[in-house]
PyMOL Python script that loads the backbone (N, CA, C, O; Angstrom):
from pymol import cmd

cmd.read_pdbstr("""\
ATOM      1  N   UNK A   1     117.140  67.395 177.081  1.00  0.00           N
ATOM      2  CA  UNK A   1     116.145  68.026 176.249  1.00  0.00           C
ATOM      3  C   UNK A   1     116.337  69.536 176.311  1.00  0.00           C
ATOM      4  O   UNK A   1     116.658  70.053 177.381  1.00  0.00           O
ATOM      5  N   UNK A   2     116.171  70.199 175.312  1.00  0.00           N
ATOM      6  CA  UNK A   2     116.362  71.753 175.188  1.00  0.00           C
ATOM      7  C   UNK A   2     115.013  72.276 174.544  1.00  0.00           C
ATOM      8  O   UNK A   2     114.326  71.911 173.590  1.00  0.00           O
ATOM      9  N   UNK A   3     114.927  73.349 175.536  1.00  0.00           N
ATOM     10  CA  UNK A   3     113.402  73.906 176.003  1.00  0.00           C
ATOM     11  C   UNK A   3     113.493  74.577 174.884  1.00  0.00           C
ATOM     12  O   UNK A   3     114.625  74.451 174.416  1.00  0.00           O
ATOM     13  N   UNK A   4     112.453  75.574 173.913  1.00  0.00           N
ATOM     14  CA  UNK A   4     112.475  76.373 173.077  1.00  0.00           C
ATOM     15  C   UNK A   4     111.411  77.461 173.784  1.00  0.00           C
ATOM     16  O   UNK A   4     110.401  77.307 174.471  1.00  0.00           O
ATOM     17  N   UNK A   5     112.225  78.788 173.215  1.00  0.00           N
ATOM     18  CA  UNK A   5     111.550  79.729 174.633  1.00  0.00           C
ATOM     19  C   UNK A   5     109.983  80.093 174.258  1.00  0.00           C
ATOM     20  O   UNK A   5     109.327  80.083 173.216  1.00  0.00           O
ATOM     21  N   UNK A   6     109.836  80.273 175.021  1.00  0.00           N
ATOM     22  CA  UNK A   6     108.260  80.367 175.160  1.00  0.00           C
ATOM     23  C   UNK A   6     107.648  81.635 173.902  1.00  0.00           C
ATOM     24  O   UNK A   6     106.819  81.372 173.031  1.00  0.00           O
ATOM     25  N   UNK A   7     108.204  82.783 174.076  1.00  0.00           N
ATOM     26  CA  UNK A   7     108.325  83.418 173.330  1.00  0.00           C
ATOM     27  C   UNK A   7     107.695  83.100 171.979  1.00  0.00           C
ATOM     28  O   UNK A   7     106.644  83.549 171.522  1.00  0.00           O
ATOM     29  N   UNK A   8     108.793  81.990 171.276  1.00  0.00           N
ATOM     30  CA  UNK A   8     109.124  82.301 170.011  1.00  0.00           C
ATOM     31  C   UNK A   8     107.838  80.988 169.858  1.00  0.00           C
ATOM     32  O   UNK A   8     107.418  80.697 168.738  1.00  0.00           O
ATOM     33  N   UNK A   9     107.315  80.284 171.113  1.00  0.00           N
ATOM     34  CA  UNK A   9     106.233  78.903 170.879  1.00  0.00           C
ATOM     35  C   UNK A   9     104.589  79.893 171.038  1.00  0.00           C
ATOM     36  O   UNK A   9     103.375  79.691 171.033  1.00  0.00           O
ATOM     37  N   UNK A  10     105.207  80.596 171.120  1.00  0.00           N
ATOM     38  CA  UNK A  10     103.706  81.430 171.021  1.00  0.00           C
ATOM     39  C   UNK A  10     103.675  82.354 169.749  1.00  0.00           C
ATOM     40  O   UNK A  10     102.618  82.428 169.122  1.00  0.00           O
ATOM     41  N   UNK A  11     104.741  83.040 169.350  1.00  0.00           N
ATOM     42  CA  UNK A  11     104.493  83.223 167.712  1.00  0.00           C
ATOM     43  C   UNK A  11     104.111  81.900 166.796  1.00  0.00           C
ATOM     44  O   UNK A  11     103.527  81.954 165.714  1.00  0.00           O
ATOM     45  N   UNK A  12     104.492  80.895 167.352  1.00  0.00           N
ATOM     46  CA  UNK A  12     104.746  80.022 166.291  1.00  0.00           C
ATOM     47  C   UNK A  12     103.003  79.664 166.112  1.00  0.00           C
ATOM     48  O   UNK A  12     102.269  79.963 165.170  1.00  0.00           O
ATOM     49  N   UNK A  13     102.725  79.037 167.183  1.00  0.00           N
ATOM     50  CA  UNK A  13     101.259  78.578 167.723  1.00  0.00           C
ATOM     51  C   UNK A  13     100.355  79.452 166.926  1.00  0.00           C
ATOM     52  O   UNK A  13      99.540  78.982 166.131  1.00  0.00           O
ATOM     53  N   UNK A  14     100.559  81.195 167.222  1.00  0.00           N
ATOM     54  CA  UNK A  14      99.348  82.185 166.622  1.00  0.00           C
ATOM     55  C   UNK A  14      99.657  82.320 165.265  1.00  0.00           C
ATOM     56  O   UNK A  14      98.718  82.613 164.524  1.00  0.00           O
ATOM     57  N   UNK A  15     100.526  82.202 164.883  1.00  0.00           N
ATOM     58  CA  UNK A  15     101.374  82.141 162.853  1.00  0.00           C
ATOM     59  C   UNK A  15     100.302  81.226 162.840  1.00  0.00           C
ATOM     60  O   UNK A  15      99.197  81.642 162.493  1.00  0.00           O
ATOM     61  N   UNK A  16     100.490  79.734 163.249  1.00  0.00           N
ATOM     62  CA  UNK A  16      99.709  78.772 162.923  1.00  0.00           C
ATOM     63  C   UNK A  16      98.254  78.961 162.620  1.00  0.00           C
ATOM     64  O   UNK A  16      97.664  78.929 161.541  1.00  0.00           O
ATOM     65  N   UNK A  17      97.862  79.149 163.726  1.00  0.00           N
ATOM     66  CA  UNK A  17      96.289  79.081 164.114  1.00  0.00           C
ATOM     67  C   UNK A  17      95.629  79.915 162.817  1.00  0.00           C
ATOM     68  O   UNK A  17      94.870  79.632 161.890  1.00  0.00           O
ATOM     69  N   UNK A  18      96.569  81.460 163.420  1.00  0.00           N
ATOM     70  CA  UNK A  18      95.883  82.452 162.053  1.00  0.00           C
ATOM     71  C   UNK A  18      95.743  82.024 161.239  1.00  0.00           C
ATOM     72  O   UNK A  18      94.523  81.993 161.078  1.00  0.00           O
ATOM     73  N   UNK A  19      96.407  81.403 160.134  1.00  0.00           N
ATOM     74  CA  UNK A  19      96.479  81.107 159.107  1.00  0.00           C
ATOM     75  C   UNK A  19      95.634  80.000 158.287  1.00  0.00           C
ATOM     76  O   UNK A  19      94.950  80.050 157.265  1.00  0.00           O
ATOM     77  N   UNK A  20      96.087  78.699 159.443  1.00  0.00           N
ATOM     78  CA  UNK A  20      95.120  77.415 159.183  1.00  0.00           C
ATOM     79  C   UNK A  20      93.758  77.681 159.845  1.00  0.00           C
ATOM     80  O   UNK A  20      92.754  77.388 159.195  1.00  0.00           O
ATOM     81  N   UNK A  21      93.626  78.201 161.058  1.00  0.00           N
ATOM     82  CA  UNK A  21      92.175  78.374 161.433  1.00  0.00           C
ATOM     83  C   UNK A  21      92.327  76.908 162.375  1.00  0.00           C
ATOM     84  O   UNK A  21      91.352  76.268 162.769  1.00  0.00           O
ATOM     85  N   UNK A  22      93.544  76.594 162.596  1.00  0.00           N
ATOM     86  CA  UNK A  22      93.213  75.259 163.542  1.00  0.00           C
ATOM     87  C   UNK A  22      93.395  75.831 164.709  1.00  0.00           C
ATOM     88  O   UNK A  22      94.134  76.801 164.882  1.00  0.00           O
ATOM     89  N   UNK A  23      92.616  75.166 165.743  1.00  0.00           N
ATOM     90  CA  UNK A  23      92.755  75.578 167.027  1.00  0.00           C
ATOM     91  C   UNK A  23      94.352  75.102 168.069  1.00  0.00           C
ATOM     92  O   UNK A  23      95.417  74.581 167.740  1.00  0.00           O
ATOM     93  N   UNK A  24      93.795  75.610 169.421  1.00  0.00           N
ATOM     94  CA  UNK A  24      94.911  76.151 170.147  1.00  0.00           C
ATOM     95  C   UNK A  24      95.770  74.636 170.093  1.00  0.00           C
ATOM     96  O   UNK A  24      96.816  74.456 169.470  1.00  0.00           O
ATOM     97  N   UNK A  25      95.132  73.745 170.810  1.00  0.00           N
ATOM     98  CA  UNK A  25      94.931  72.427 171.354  1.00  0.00           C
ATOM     99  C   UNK A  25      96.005  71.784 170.105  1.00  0.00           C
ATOM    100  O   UNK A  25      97.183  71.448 170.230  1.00  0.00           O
ATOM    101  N   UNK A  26      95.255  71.758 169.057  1.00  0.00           N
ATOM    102  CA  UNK A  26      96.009  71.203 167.748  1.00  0.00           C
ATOM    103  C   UNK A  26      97.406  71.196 167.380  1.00  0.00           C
ATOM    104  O   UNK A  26      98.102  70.186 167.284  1.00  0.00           O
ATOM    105  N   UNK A  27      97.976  73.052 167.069  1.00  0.00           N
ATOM    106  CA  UNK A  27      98.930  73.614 167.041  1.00  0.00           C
ATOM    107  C   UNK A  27      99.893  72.755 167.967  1.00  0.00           C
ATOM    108  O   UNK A  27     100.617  71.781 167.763  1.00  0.00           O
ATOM    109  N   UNK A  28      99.461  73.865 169.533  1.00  0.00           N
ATOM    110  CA  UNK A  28     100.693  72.945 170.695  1.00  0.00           C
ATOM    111  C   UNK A  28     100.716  71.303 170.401  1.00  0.00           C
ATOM    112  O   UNK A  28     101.778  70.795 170.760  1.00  0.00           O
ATOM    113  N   UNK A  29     100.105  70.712 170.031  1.00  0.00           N
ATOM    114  CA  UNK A  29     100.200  68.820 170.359  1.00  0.00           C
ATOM    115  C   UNK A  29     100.994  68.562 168.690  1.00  0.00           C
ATOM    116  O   UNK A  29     101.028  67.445 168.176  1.00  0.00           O
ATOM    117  N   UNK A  30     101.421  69.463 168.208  1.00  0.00           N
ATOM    118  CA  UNK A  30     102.420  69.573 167.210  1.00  0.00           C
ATOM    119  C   UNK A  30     103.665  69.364 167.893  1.00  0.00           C
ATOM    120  O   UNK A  30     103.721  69.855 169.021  1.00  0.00           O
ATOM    121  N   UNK A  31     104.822  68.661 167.414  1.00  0.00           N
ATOM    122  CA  UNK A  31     106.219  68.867 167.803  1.00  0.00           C
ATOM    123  C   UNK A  31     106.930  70.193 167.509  1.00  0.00           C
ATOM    124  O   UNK A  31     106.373  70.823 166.611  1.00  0.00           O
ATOM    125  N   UNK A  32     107.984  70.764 168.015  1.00  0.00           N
ATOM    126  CA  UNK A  32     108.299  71.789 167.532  1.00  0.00           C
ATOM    127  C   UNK A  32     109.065  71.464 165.614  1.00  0.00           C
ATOM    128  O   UNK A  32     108.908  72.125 164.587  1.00  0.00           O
ATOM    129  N   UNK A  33     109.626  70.565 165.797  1.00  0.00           N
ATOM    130  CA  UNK A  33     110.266  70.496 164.240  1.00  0.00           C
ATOM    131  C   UNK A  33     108.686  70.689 163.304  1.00  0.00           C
ATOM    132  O   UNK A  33     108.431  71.677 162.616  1.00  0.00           O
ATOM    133  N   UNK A  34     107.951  69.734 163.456  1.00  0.00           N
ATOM    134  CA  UNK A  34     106.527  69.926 162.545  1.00  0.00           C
ATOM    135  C   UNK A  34     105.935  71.451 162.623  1.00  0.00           C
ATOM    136  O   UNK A  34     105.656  72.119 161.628  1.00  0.00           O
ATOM    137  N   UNK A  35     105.833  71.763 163.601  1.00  0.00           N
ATOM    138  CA  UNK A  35     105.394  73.459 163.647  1.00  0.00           C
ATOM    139  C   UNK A  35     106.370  74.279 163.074  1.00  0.00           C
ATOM    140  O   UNK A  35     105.930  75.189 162.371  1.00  0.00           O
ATOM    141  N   UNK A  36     107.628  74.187 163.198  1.00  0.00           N
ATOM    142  CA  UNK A  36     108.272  75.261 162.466  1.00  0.00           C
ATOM    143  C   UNK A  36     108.174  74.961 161.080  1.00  0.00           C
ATOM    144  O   UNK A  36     108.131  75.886 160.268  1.00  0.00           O
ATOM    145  N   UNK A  37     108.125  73.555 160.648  1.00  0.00           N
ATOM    146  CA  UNK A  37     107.726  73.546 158.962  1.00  0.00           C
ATOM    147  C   UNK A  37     106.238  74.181 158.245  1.00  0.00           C
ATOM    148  O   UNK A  37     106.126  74.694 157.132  1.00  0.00           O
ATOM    149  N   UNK A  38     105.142  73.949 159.307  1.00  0.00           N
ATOM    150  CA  UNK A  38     104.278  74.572 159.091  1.00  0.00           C
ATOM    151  C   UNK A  38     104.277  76.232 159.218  1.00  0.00           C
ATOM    152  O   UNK A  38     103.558  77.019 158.601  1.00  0.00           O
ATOM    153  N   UNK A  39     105.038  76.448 159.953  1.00  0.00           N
ATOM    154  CA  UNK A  39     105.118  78.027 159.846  1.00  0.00           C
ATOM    155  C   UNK A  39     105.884  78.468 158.337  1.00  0.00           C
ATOM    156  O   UNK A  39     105.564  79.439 157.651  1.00  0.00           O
ATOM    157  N   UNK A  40     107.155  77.316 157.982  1.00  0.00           N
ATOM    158  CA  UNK A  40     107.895  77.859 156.785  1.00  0.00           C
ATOM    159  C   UNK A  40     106.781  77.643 155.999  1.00  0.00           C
ATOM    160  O   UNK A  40     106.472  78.761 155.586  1.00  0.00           O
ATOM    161  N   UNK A  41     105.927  76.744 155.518  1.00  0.00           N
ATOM    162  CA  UNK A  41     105.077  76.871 154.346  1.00  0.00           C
ATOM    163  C   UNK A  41     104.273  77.735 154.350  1.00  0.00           C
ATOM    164  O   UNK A  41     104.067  78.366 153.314  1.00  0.00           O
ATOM    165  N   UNK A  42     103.509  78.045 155.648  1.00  0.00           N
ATOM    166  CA  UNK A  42     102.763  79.380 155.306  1.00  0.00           C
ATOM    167  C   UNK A  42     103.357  80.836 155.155  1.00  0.00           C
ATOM    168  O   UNK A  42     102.639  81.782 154.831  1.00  0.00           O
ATOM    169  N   UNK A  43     104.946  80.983 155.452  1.00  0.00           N
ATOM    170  CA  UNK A  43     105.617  81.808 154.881  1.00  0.00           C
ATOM    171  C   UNK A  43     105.036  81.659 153.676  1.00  0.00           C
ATOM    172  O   UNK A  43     104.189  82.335 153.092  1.00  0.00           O
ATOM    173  N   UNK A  44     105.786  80.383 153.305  1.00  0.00           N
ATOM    174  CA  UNK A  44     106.205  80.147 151.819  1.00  0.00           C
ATOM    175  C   UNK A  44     104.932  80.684 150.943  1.00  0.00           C
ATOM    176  O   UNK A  44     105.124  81.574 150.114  1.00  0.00           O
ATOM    177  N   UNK A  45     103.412  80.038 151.170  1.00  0.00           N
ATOM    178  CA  UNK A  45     102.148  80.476 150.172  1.00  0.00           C
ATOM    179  C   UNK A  45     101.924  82.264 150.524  1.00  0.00           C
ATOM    180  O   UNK A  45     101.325  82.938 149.686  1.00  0.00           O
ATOM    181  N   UNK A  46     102.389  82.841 151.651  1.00  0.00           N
ATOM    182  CA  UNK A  46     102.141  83.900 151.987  1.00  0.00           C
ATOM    183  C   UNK A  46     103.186  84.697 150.560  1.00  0.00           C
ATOM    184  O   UNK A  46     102.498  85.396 149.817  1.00  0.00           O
ATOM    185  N   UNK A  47     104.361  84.635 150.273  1.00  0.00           N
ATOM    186  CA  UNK A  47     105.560  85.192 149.878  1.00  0.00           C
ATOM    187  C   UNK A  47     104.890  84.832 148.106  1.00  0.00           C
ATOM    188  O   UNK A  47     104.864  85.690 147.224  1.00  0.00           O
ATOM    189  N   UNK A  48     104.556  83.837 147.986  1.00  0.00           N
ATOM    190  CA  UNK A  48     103.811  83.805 146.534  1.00  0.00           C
ATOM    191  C   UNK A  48     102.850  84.317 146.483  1.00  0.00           C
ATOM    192  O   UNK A  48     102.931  85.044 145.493  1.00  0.00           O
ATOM    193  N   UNK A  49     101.397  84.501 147.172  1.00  0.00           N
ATOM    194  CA  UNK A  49     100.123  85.417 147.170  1.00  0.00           C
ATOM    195  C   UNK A  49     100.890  87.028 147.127  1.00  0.00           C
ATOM    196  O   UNK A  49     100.461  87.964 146.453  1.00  0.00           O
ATOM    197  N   UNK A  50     101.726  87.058 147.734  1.00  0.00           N
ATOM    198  CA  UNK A  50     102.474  88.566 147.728  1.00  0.00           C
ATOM    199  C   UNK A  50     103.008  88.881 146.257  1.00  0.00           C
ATOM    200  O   UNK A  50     102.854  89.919 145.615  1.00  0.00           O
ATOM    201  N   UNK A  51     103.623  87.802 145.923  1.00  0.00           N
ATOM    202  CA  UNK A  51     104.406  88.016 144.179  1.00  0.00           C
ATOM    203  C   UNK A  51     103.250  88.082 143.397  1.00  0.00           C
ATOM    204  O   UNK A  51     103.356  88.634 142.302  1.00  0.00           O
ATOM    205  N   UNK A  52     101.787  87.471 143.856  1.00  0.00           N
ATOM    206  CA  UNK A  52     101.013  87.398 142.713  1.00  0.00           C
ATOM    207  C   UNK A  52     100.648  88.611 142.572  1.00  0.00           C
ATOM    208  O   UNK A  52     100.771  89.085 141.442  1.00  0.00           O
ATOM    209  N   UNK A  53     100.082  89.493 143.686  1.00  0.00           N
ATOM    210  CA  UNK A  53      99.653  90.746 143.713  1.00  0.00           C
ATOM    211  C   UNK A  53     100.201  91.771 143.648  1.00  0.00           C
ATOM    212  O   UNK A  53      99.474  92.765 143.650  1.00  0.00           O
ATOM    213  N   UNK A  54     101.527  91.950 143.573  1.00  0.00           N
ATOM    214  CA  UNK A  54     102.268  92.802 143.771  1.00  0.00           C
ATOM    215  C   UNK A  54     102.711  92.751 141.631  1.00  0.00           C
ATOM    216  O   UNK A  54     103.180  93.621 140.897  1.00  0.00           O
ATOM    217  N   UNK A  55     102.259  91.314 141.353  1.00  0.00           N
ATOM    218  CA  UNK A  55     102.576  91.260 139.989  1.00  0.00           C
ATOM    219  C   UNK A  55     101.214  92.022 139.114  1.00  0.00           C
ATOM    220  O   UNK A  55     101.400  92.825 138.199  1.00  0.00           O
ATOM    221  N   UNK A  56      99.980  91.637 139.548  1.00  0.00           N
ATOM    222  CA  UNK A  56      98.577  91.853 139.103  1.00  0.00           C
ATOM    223  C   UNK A  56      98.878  93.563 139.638  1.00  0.00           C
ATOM    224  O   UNK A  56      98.570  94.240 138.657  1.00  0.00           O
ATOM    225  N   UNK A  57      99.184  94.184 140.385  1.00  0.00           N
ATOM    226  CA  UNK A  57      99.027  95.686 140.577  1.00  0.00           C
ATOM    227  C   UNK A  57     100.244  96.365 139.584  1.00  0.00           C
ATOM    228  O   UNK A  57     100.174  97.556 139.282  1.00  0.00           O
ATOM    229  N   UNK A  58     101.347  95.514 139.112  1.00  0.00           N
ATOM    230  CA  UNK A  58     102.189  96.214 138.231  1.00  0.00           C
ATOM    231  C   UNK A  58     101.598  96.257 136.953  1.00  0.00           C
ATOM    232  O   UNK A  58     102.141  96.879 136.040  1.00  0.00           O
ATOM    233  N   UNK A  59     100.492  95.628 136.798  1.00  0.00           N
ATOM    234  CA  UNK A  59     100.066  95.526 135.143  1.00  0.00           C
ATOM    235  C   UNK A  59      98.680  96.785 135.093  1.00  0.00           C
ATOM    236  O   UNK A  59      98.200  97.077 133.997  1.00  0.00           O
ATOM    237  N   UNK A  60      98.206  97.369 136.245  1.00  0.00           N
ATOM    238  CA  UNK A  60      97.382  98.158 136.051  1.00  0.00           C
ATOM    239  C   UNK A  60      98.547  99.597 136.173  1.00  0.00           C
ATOM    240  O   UNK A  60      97.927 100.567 135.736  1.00  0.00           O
ATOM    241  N   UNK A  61      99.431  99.862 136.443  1.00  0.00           N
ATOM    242  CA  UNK A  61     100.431 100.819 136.372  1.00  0.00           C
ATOM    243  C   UNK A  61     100.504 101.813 135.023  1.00  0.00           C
ATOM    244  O   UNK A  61     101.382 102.672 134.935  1.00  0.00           O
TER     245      UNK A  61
END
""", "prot")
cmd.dss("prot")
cmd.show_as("cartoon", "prot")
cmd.util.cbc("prot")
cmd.orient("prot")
């Protein structure tokens, strides 16, 4: 089994939490493959809320 460093399981955990509002408990009892997908999707809605606004502030220009 190969450990994933602690480090990068505690960004992952607080990405999480922030975002969904789920608690600590929840997050960790995630696998790491399922948590890192949940981190890519909230990239992912983060990177579109960004295009939306960044689109809505070019039209008041």
């Amino acid at each position: 089994m190969i450990g994933h460093p602690s480090e990068r399981v505690f960004e992952e955990v607080a990405y999480v939490a922030y975002h969904f509002h789920w608690p600590h408990q929840e997050v960790m009892a995630l696998d790491h493959i399922e948590r890192r997908r949940w981190v890519a999707e909230i990239a992912h809605i983060n990177e579109r809320l960004n295009e939306a606004a960044e689109a809505r502030s070019d039209t008041w220009r």
